[in-house]
Structures are given as structure tokens and as C-alpha cells.
N, C-alpha and C positions, 0 to 999 in steps of 0.2 A: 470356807474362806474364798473371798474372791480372787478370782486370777489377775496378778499383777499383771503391769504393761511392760512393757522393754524387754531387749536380749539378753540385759546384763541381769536382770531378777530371774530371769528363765536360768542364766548358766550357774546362777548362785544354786536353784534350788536341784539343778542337774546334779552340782557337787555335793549339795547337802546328800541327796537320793543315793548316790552311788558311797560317798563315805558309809552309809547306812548299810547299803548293802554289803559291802566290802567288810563292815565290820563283825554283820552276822554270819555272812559266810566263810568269814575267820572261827568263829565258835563253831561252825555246824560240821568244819574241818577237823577240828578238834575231836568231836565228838565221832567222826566216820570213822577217823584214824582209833578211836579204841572199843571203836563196834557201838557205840552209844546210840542206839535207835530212837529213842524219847528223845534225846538232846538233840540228834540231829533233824529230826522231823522239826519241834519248837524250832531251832535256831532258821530252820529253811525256811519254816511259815512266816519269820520274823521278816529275812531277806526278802521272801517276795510280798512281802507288805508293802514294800517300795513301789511297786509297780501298781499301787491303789491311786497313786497320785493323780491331779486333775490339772496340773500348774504349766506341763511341758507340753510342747509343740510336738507333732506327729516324728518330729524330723528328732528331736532331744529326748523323747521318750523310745523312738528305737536305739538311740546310747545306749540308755540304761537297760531294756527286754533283752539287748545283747550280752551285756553282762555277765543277767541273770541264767538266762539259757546257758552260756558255760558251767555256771553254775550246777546247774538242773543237770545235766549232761552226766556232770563226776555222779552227783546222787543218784543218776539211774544207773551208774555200773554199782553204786554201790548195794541197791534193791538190788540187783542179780547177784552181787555175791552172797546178800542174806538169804535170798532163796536157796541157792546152791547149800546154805548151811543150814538147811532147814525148816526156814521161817516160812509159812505156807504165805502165797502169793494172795491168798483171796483174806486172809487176816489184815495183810499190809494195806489189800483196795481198802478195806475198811475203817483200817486206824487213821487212814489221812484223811479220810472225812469228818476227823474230829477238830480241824484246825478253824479255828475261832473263825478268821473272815474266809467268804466266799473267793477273794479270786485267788490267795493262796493256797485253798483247798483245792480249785479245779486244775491251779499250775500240778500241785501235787499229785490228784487222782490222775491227770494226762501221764507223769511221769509212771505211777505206777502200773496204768493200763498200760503203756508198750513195754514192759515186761508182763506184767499179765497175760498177754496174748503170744508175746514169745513163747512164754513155759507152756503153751498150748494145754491149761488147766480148765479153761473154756472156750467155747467156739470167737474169733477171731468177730464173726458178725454180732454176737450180743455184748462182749466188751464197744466196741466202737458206734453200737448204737447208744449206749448207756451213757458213753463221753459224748456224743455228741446232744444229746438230749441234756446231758446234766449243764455243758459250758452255754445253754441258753438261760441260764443264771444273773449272768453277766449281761445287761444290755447298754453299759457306756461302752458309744461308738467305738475311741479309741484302744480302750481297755478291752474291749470284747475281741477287737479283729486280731489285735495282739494275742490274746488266749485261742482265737480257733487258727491264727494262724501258725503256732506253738501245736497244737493239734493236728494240725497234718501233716506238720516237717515230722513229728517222733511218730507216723502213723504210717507215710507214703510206702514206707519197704514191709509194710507188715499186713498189707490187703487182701482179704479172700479171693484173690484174682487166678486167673486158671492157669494155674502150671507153677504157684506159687507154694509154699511150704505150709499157708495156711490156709489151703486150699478146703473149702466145706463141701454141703452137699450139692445137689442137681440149679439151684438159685444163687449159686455164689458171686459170680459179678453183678448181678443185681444187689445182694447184698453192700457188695465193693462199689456199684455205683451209686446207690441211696446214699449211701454215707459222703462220697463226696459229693452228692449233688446238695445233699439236706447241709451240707457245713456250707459249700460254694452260697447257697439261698441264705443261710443266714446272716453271712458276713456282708454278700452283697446287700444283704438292709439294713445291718449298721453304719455301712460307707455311704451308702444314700441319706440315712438320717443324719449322719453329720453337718451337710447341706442347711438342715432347717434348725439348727441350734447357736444360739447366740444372736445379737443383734444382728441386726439389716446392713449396717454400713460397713459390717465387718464378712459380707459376701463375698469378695476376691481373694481375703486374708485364707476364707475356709477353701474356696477354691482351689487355692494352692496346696493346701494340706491338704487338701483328698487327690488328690493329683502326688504326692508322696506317696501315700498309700495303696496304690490302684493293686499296683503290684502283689499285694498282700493276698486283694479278693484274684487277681489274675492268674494267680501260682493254680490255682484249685482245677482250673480247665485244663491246664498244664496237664493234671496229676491226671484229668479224665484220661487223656489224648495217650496216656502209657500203659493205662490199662489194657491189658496184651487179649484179653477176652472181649473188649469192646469193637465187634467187628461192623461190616459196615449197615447190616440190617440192624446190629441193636443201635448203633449210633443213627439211621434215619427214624425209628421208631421210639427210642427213649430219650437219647444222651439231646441229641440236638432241640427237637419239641421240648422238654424241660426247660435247657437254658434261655429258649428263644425266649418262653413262655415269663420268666424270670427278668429277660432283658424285655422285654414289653412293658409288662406291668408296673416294674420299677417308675417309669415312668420322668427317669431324671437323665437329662442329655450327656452329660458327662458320663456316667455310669453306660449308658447305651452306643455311645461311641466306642467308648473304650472296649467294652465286651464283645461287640462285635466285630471291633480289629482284631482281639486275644481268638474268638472262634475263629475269623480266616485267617490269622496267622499259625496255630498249633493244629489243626486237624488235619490229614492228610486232603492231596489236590482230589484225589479220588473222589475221596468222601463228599467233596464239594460241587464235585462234577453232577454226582448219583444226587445231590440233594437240593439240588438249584434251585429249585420250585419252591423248596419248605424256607429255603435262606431268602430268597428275594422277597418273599412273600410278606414276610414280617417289616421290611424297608419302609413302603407307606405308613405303617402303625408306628413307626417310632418320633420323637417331637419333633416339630418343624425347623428345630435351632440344630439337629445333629449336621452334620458334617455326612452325608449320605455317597457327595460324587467322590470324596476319598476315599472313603471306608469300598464302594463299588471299585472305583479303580484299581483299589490293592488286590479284592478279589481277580480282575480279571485279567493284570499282573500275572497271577500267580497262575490262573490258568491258561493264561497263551504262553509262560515259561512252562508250563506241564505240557500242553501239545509242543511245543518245539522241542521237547526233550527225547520224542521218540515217536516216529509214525507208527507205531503198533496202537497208540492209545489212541489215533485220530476219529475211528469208528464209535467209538465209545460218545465224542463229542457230537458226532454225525444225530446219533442213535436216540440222546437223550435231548437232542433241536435245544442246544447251547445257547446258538447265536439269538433263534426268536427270545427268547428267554429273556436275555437279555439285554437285547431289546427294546423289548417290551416292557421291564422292567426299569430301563432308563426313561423312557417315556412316560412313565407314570410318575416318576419319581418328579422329572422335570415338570409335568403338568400340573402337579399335588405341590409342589414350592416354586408360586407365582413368582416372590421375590427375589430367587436364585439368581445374582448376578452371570451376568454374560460368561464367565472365566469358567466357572463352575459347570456348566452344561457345555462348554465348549472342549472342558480336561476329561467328561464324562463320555463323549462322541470319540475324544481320540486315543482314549480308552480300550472300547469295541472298536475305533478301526485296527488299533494292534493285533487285539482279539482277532478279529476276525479276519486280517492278514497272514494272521499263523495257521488258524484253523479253516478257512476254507478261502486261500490265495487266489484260488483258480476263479473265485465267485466275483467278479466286478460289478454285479450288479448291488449285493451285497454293499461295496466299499461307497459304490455312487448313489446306494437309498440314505447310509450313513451322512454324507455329507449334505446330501438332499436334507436329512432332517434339519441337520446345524443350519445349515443356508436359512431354513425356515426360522428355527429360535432369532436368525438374527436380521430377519428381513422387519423391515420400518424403522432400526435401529439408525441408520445412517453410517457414516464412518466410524470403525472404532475406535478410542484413543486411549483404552485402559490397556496399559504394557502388557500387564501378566496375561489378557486375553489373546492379544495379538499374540505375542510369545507359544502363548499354548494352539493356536492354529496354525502357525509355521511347523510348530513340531507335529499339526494332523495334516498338513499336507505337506510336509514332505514326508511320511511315511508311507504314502504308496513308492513317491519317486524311488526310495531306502531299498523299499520291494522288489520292487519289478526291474531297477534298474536299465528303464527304457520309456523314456517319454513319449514315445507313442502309446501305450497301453495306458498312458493318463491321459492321454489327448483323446481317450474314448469313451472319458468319465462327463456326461453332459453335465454337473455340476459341480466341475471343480473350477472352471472360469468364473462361476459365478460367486464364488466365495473371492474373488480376488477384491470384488467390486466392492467390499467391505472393510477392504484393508486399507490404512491409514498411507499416504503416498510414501513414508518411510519401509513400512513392513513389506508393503508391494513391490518397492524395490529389494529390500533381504530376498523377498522369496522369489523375484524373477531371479536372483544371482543363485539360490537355491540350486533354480531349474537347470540352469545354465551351468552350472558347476555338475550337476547330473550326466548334462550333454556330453560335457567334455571329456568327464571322466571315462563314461560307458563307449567313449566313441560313437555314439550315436549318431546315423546319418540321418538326417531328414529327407525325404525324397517326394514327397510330392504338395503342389502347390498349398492345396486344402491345407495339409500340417505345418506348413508352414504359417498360411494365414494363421491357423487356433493357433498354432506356437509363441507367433508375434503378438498376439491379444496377450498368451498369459503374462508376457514377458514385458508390456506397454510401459510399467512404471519404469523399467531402463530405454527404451527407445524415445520416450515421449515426456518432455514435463507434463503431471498431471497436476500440476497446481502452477499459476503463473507467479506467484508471488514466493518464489524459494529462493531468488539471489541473496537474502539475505545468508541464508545456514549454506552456500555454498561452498562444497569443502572438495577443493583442486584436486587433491592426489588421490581422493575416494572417487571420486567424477572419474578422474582418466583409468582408473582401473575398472570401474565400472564397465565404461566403454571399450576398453583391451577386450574384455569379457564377450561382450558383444559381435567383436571383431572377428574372435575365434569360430564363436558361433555361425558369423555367417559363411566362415568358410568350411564348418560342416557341411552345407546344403548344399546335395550335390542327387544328381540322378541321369543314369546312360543316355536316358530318352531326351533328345533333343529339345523336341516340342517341350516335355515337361522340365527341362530343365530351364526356358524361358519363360514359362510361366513364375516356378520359384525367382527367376530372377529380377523378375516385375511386379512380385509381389512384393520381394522385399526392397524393393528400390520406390514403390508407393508409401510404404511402414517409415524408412530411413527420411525420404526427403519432406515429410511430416513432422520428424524429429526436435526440428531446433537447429538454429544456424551450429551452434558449440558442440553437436555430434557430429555434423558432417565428416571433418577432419579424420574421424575414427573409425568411420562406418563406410565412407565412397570407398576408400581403398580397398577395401577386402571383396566390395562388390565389383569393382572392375574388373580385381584378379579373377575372381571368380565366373566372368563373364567370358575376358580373355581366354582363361582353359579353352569355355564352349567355342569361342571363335577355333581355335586351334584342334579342337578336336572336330570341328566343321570342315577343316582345310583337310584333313583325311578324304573325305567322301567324295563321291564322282558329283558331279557336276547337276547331273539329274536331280541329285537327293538335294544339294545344298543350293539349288540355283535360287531365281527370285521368287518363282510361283511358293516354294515351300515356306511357311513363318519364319521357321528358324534357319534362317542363313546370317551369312555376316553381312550384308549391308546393312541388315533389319539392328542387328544387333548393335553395330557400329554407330547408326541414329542413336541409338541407348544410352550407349555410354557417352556419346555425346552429350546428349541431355544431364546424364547424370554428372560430369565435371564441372559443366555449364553451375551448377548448381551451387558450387564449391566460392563462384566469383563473391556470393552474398554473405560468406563467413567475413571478412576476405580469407583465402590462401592460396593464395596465386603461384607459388613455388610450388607446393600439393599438386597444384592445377597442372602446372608444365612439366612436373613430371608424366603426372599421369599422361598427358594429350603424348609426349613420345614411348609411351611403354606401347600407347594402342595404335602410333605412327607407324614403330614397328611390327605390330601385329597387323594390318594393313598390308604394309607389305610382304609379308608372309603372305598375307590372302589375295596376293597380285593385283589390290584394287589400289592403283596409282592414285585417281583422283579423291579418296578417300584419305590414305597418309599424307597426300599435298595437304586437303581442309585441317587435317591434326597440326601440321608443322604449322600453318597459319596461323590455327590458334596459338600456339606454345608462341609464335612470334610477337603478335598480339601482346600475350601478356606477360612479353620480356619488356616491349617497350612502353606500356601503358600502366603495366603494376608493381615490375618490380624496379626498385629505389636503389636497395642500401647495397654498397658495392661489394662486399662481401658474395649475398648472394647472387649478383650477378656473375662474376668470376665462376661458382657452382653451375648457376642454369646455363650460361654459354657453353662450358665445358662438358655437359649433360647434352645439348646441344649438336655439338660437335660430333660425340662419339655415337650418338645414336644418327645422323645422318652420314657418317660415316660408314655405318651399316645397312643403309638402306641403297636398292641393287634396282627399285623398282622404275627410277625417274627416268624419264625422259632428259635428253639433251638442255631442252630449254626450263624445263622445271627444277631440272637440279643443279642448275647455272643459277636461277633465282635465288634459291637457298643459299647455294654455299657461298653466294655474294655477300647475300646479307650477315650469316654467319661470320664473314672474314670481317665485313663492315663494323656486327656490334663489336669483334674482337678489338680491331684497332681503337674502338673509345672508350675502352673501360678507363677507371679513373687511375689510377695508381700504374705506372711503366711497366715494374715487373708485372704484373698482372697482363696487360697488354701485350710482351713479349711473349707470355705463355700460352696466350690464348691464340695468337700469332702462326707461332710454330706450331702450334696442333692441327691448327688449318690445314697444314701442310698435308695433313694425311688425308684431308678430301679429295684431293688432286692425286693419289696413288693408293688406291685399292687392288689390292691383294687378290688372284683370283678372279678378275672383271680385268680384260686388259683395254676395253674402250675407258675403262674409268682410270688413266694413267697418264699423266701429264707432267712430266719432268720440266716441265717450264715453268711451271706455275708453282710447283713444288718449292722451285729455286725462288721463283718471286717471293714466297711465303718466306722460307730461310733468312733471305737478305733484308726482308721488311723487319724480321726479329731481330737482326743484326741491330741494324738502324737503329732499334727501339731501344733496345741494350746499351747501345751506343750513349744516347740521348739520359739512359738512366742514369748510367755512369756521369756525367757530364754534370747533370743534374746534382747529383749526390757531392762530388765536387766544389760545387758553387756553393750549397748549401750548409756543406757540413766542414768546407777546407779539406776534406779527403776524399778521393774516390769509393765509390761501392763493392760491394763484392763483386767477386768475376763470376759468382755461380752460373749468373744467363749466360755467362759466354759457353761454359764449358754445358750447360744442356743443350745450345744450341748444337757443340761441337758433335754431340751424341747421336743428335737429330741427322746431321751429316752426313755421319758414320754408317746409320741405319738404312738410309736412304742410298749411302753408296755401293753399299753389301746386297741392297735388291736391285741395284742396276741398273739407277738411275743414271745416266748418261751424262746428265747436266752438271751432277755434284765429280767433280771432277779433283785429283789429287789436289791441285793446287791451292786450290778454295780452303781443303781438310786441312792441308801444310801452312797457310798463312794462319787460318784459327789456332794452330795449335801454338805458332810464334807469336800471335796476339796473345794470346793467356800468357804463353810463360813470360814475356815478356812485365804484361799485368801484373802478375804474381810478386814479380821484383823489386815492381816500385816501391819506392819508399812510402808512399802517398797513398800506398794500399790497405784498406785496415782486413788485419788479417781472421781468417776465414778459414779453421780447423775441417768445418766440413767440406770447403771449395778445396782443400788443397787431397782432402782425401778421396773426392768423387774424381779429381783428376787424377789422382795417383790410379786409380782404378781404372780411368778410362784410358790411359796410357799403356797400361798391362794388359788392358782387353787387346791395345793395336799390337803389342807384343804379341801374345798368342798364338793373336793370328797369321800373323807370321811365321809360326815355330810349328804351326800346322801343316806346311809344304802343300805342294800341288799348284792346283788353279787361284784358292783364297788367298795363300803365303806371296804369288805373284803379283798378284792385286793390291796387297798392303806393301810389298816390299818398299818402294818409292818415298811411303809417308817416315819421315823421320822425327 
């Protein structure tokens, strides 16, 4: 009959088949139950006559052989109880031979050989030659693998194998291995014949279905792999050459794949180890369509998890040259399939670099011939732009980084830069943040120039656009953390030595200012700081060491960093800029070079009034301003008479009053530093106070006109603070009276109706009021001093 098409004819004939069987193995029940031997044999042959069928799919025909095998199951306890009462076992081998068709006679003769061979009536090895000789009776595909696979599940516990119950003479696991090698040989060529049966256009339909069944011929290496006799001389000398021999000649890629994932997955690592030569060997002989760099990778897998499992076995890999192996055996393979895309020879290198990171870590020369090779497969290639390749070389090089955790021992690998030069400008930057992410984690210092330069090469795709044309796919928040990344890094780079740590410092200030205007921002800062330190740790040494003749002093240094803020104008960022010119003003003067911190404060001056605009940030940089000249001990009378003019100058024109008033009264603390008593001017102090007054004044007024109501009193009562602070250091000028009128000006203020009122004004004066308490209630010299203010 022809085989119908569709699911629904298949499930019809599924139900037909199993009512069938269901119903003969209702009579053969029947007949167990009152000992009926004739009837139940008939009614059994009847039931697996079901299993003759040609109509079901590999997947619906294992339904129904499940069935049946429960089936089969009860009639074999039921042949042992006939034996037990009796019935000679070699009578029953031969009554079942009488069943009308073949493949219910060999369901039947299987079932009665494993009791056969239980009752140990005859040797263990000539019953299961006999089954296996007789079920090549059968040669439909489906129907056959079903019957020998029936064959080894009722056989697997009942093997001549050594230490086993049915143990024979002096050849007994050979006996045990023939028989599964000769059933493993035959089912493997029914599952291969299935391949060439049925039309051409129904090639992926059968594909699938044998791809169902692999399993079936899989189980049988299975069964090798537990034979407790098969040690490792017999398995390099029979077990293995057999199957290879098998998986060769078959000659069908599906079938050779699979089998030789089923050998490296069930045999011991050992075994694999000792046989490397005999398993590789066979790799070129298999079709050109296998899947080779998988099937290699899982081997080698499995044996860098076997070395890492135990340095006792490391010798063993040493002994048997693992690694040439292969190798060598990768190179052929790659050389033998011209076609191999990129992906495939790049998962197979990073394969053996695992490999061989487990098993001989120490060997770099190893890990850099590896990459040397890949470099080659992919040299004339150009950029790559297949994902999964890219993908799979990120994961081979960062697996030294995983290693050794220390970028310097890759920075020794001459061709791992060179692999960078292949990566598409997105990968190149994954795998600089890779490196970087390496850095940080290990803590890794970098210390000297040369590593530094190789470092910034590998790492170019974050420092540098390598394509001009990416504003488009610009993506902000991946950028600025990019660049954090970066940032971090450069403040790893650090080394004792002077000299050498100006050279790192001019290396990477050539790398950054190459960069791109939109890293500046990210990258000057970390290198100032970093320069800074060296100034500061220059200011330790005598004189000798740091003077001009040496490279590394601070004036040399301070040209540098000049240059490098300079750099900063073409972003623009000019607030960036003025900080930085007073971080390194006052570093300057720490290094007592006056006319050095002058040129900084000029700049910063520069480009308070040249670039910066929005008043906001002026209010910040003046106030930046202020406080860092405030600390500065190094000027000259007439030099810091300029400053602090100018300083008091931008104060009074910011735009907004209170702004003005605050920036005002901070002035005031130029004129009275702490500790420097030439730098103390109580006059000018005052001038500063009265000018905030004024301003205050003029806010108020302002606020007034504009709004119908006056403003806060806040400026009153900080200036009141200022006063206070100023009188308690002894300043002369700020005199009781001054304190006493401010304080009747606020309360006063506070009164009016025309005040709008100010939860916070009224509690910072609550506060400043309990402060003048206090100090009063302190007694002595301070309590005298406040007594007066009321």
C-alpha cells in the first residue's frame, strides 16, 4: 500500500495499530493467566504483527514499539515461570521459531534468549551471537533499528563481561564486544540507508526522522563505554579502530557527526588522552559537510576540563605532546575545508587557546603561535563584519586576559595587537573595554612608558575615532562611560621613577590629544591629576635632584600641563579649563614658583572674561576663584594686589545682586589670611563688608520697586555672620557697633510688614543670635568681648 500524506492518516493508522495490538494482547493475557502456551505465543505473534507496519513516522511508530515492549516484558516473566515449571528453555528457543512472519518471530526469539541465557543452559556468547545473526532478517530501516534496538535493552545486563554472572572463558569480553560492536555496525547501516529511500524532495522530511532515531544506534557505544572489561589497551586496540572504522566508511555526514560526538562524549577523558593520534586521525577522512570545528571543540572541552580537574594528570598530557597534536590536527582540518567560514576556524583556535591555557599556562609562546595562526586565516580578509566571528574572537582573546589576570603578560604576546586590526570599529571597542575592565579589576599598574604606548594601541578603538563617519549611531551614555573607563585607566599609570613616570605621562598626553575634541573633557582631567601627584612628589627632593638641569622637574612639567589645558579651549570647555589652570596655580605654589602660578591665574582670568557667558557659571568660577587665591601664600605685594583687584572687580559685576553681594563678602577673606600676618588688612576687610552692605541694600530696594514688597533679609544676616567671624579673629575695624547696628537693621527688617516672610531668614538668625549667646555664657576673655552686643 502506499503511504498516505498528512498527520491526520498517520494518527488514524497509529490508533488503528495500537487497538490491534491492545486487542491481541487482551487474548495473550488471557491465555498467560491459565498457562496457555500455544495461545499465548499465537496471540503475541498476532500483537507484534503490528509492528510489520510501513505507514508511521519514526516518531508514531516508537508509540506503538512502546507499547508492545510492555507487552513483551509481562511474556518474559511469564517464559521464566514456564521454565521454573519445567518447560526446557531450548524447547521454547525453538517453538518461537515457528511464528508465521519474521519480525514477530525475532521480537519473540529476543524475548526468549534473555531467559535463555539467564538459565545459564548455554554459554551467554552463542545465544547472543545467534540473536544477532538471526535479527539481520529484518532489513527495513525503521523496523530493523526498532528490533536490534529491542535487542540490546533485554541483552545490556546479561553480557559475558568480566566480573559478571555470565562470565565465559579466557575471550569473554571480546565475546561481549563483538556482539555489541556487530549489532552497533548493523543498525548503524540501517539508519544510514534510511537517507536513500523515498523521493529526492522528501530529503529534509527523512532528515528529520533519522535525526529521531540517532539515539537508537547511540545507545550501543553507550553499552560499549560500561563494559567493566573494556580497559584502555582493549579500547585503543579494538573498541575504538572498529567504530572509527564504521564511522568512516559509512560515509554519510549526519551519521559521522553524530558518532563521533556519541565517542567523545561516553568514553572516558583518559581514554581520549592515550588515543589522540587514532581519533584525530580519522577527522580528514570524514565528508567535507561534517561539522569538524564542533565535534574538535567538544573534544578539547572536555580535555582542558580533565587537566584542570587535577594536576596529578598534567604529566600524562605533557607525555603524549597533546597540544602538537592538536594542533596540528586543527591545521589540517582548516587547510583540508578551503570553504570553512571565518567563525568556524576562529571557535577552533579558541578552542586550543583554552586548551592550552589549562594545560601548559606557563607556555606563551604556545598561546602567541595560536593567535599567530588565526591572525593568518584572517589576514587579506579586511575588516570582519560577521557577529558570530567577531563574538567568537572576543571570547579568544580575552581568554589569556581571564588567565593571567595581568595585562602585561599579554602585552608580551607579539600578535595579539595584531588581531585587533581585524576587528570591526564596534568589536574593537568591546574588546578595549575588555582590556580595561581587566585593568581595573586586577588593579593592574602600568609602569613604564613602552606598556603604556602597546596598551594605548590595543585600546585605540576607545581613545581614537577609528572611522570618521559614526555620528550617526552616536549613543551619549555609552560614550561617556566609555570614556569614565578610560579615565580610570589613566589614573592607573603610575611609576616611582621620575624620569619614567614623565615619559608615561607624554605618552599618554600624545595618545589623548589625537583623540577628538568630545574626549578631551574625559581624558585631560585624569591626566593633570596624574601629573600633579609627580609635581608633588618632586617638591619632596632637594633641589639637586629636581632643579632645571634634571627632565623631570616642575617647570618642565608645568609647560605640560599647560599645553595640555590649552588643548581643552577647542572642545570648548572653558569652566574645565579654569578649574583645572587653579588646581595647577596652586600646585605652583606649593613648588614656590611665583611666576608660574601668576601665568595659571592669568589664564583662568582669561577665560573668565573671554568664555565664560551664562551667569550661573560665573557666580561658580569667581567663587573657585576666590577660594583658591585665597590659599595662595606665594605672591608678591604687587602681584597679588593685581589679583585680588581683579577678583573683587569681576565680583562686583556679576549680574544678579545677590550674587554680587556674595561674591563681595568673600573677597573679604583676601584681605585676612589666617596664619600670614603680612596678608591681614582690617581695612579693606571693612571696605569689602560695607560694599556687601551697599549691594544688599540696593537688592532690597530693588525687590521693592519691582515686586511692591521687599526681599529677603537673608544677605543681611550672612553678612551679619561675616562680621561676627571677622570680629572673633580680631579684626580691629569690625567694631561692636557696626555688629549692634546690623543686628537692629534685621530685626528691625524682619518686622515690617512689607517683608515677605522667609522660614529659612528667620531660622539662620535664630541661630546666629544663640551663637552670640553662647558666647557669652562661655565667661573669660570671649564672654567680655561679646558682652556689649545686645
Amino acid at each position: 500500500m502506499m503511504i498516505p500524506d498528512g498527520i491526520e492518516d498517520e494518527d488514524k493508522w497509529l490508533t488503528a495499530g495500537i487497538a490491534g495490538l491492545q486487542q491481541n494482547a487482551f487474548y495473550m493475557h488471557r491465555a498467560l493467566d491459565t498457562n496457555n502456551l500455544k495461545d499465548a505465543l499465537k496471540y503475541s505473534a498476532q500483537m507484534l504483527s503490528e509492528l510489520r507496519t510501513s505507514r508511521l513516522s519514526p516518531h508514531k511508530y516508537y508509540e506503538l514499539y512502546m507499547r508492545a515492549f510492555d507487552e513483551l516484558r509481562k511474556l518474559e516473566m511469564f517464559f521464566r515461570e514456564e521454565t521454573k515449571r519445567g518447560c526446557s528453555t531450548i524447547e521454547l528457543y525453538e517453538l518461537v521459531q515457528h511464528a508465521g512472519n519474521i519480525l514477530p518471530r525475532l521480537y519473540l526469539l529476543c524475548t526468549v534468549g534473555s531467559v535463555y541465557i539467564k538459565s545459564k543452559e548455554a554459554p551467554a556468547k552463542d545465544v547472543l551471537k545467534d540473536l544477532v545473526e538471526m535479527c539481520r532478517g529484518i532489513q527495513h530501516p525503521v523496523r530493523g533499528l526498532f528490533l536490534r534496538s529491542y535487542l540490546s535493552q533485554v541483552t545490556k545486563d546479561k553480557l559475558p563481561d568480566i566480573g559478571s554472572e555470565y562470565e565465559g572463558d579466557a575471550d569473554t569480553v571480546m565475546d561481549a564486544l563483538e556482539f555489541v560492536l556487530q549489532n552497533f555496525t548493523e543498525m548503524n547501516k540501517l539508519w544510514v540507508r534510511m537517507q536513500h529511500q523515498g523521493p529526492a524532495r522528501e530529503k529534509d522530511k527523512r532528515e528529520k526522522e533519522r535525526n529521531e532515531l540517532r539515539d537508537l544506534v547511540g545507545k550501543n557505544l553507550h553499552v560499549l563505554s560500561q563494559i567493566e572489561g573494556v580497559d584502555l589497551e582493549m579500547y585503543r586496540d579494538t573498541v575504538l579502530p572498529r567504530v572509527l572504522e564504521q564511522v568512516v566508511n559509512c560515509k554519510d555526514e549526519l551519521a559521522q557527526y553524530y558518532l563521533m560526538d556519541c565517542i567523545i562524549q561516553v568514553f572516558p577523558d583518559e581514554y581520549h588522552l592515550q588515543t589522540l593520534e587514532i581519533l584525530l586521525s580519522a577527522c580528514p577522512q570524514l565528508q567535507p559537510a561534517v561539522d569538524i570545528k564542533t565535534m574538535l571543540s567538544r573534544l578539547m572541552e572536555r580535555l582542558s576540563n580533565y587537566a584542570a580537574s587535577s594536576a596529578e594528570v598534567l604529566p600524562e598530557f605533557f607525555h603524549v605532546e597533546a597540544f602538537a597534536k592538536l594542533s596540528n590536527a586543527i591545521g589540517q582540518v582548516i587547510e583540508a575545508q578551503v570553504d570553512m567560514p571565518i567563525v568556524g576556524a576562529v571557535t577552533l583556535y579558541s578552542s586550543l587557546l583554552t586548551f592550552s591555557l589549562h594545560v601548559h599556562p606557563d607556555r606563551l609562546d604556545y598561546v602567541d603561535q595560536i593567535l599567530g595562526a588565526c591572525v593568518g586565516k584572517l589576514s587579506g580578509k579586511g575588516k570582519l563584519e560577521d557577529s558570530k566571528a567577531t563574538k567568537q574572537i572576543v571570547t579568544l582573546l580575552s581568554a589569556p586576559l581571564e588567565k593571567y589576570n595581568d595585562i602585561e603578560t599579554v602585552l608580551k604576546l607579539s600578535n595579539y595587537p595584531r588581531f585587533m586590526e581585524y576587528l570591526d570599529d564596534g568589536t574593537n571597542k568591546v574588546m578595549a573595554n575588555v582590556i580595561i575592565q581587566s585593568i581595573l579589576k586586577n588593579k593592574t599598574c602600568i609602569s613604564t612608558a613602552d606598556k603604556v604606548e602597546a596598551l594605548f594601541e590595543l585600546i585605540k578603538g576607545l581613545i581614537k575615532d577609528l572611522d570618521e563617519n559614526l555620528d550617526d549611531e552616536f549613543d551619549e551614555e555609552d560614550f561617556n562611560e566609555e570614556q569614565s573607563s578610560v579615565a580610570r585607566l589613566i589614573q592607573m599609570l603610575y611609576n616611582d621613577d621620575p624620569e619614567e613616570m614623565l615619559k608615561i605621562i607624554c605618552t599618554v598626553k600624545k595618545h589623548i590629544l589625537s583623540g577628538g575634541t568630545k574626549r578631551l573633557p574625559f581624558t585631560v582631567p585624569p591626566l593633570i591629576f596624574n601629573s600633579l601627584k609627580l609635581v608633588r612628589n618632586l617638591q619632596g627632593q632637594d633641589e639637586s635632584v629636581s632643579g632645571d638641569e634634571s627632565s623631570a622637574n616642575p617647570k618642565k612639567l608645568f609647560q605640560l600641563l599647560n599645553q595640555t589645558i590649552e588643548a581643552l579651549s577647542t572642545v570648548p570647555a572653558s569652566e574645565l579649563a579654569l578649574r583645572l589652570y587653579l588646581q595647577c596655580a596652586e600646585a605652583a605654589n606649593d613648588s614656590d614658583l611665583e611666576p608660574v602660578a601668576y601665568e595659571f591665574f592669568t589664564q583662568a582670568y582669561i577665560l573668565y572674561e573671554e568664555e565664560i557667558s551664562d551667569s550661573k557659571a560665573q557666580v561658580t568660577a569667581i567663587h573657585l576663584i576666590i577660594g583658591t587665591l585665597q590659599r595662595m601664600h606665594i605672591f608678591g605685594v604687587e602681584n597679588r594686589d593685581t589679583l585680588t583687584h581683579k577678583a573683587t572687580g569681576y565680583s562686583a559685576k556679576l549680574l544678579k545682586k545677590p550674587d554680587q553681594c556674595r561674591a563681595v563678602y568673600a573677597c573679604s577673606h583676601l584681605f585676612w589670611v589666617e596664619d600670614h600676618e603680612n596678608n591681614k588688612d582690617g581695612e579693606r576687610v571693612l571696605f569689602c563688608l560695607k560694599r556687601a552692605l551697599r549691594i544688599a541694600n540696593a537688592a532690597q530696594q530693588m525687590a521693592n520697586a519691582t515686586r511692591g514688597s521687599s526681599g529677603s533679609v537673608m544677605l543681611f544676616i550672612e553678612i551679619l555672620n561675616k562680621y561676627l567671624y571677622f570680629f572673633e579673629k580680631g579684626n580691629s575695624h569690625i567694631t561692636l557697633d557696626s555688629i549692634q547696628g546690623l543686628i537692629e537693621l534685621i530685626t528691625t527688617e524682619m518686622q515690617s510688614e512689607t517683608v515677605t516672610p522667609d522660614p529659612a531668614a528667620d531660622a539662620f538668625f535664630a541661630s546666629t543670635l544663640r551663637y552670640i549667646q553662647f558666647q557669652k555664657d562661655k565667661g573669660g576673655a570671649v564672654a567680655e568681648k561679646y558682652e556689649p552686643i545686645k
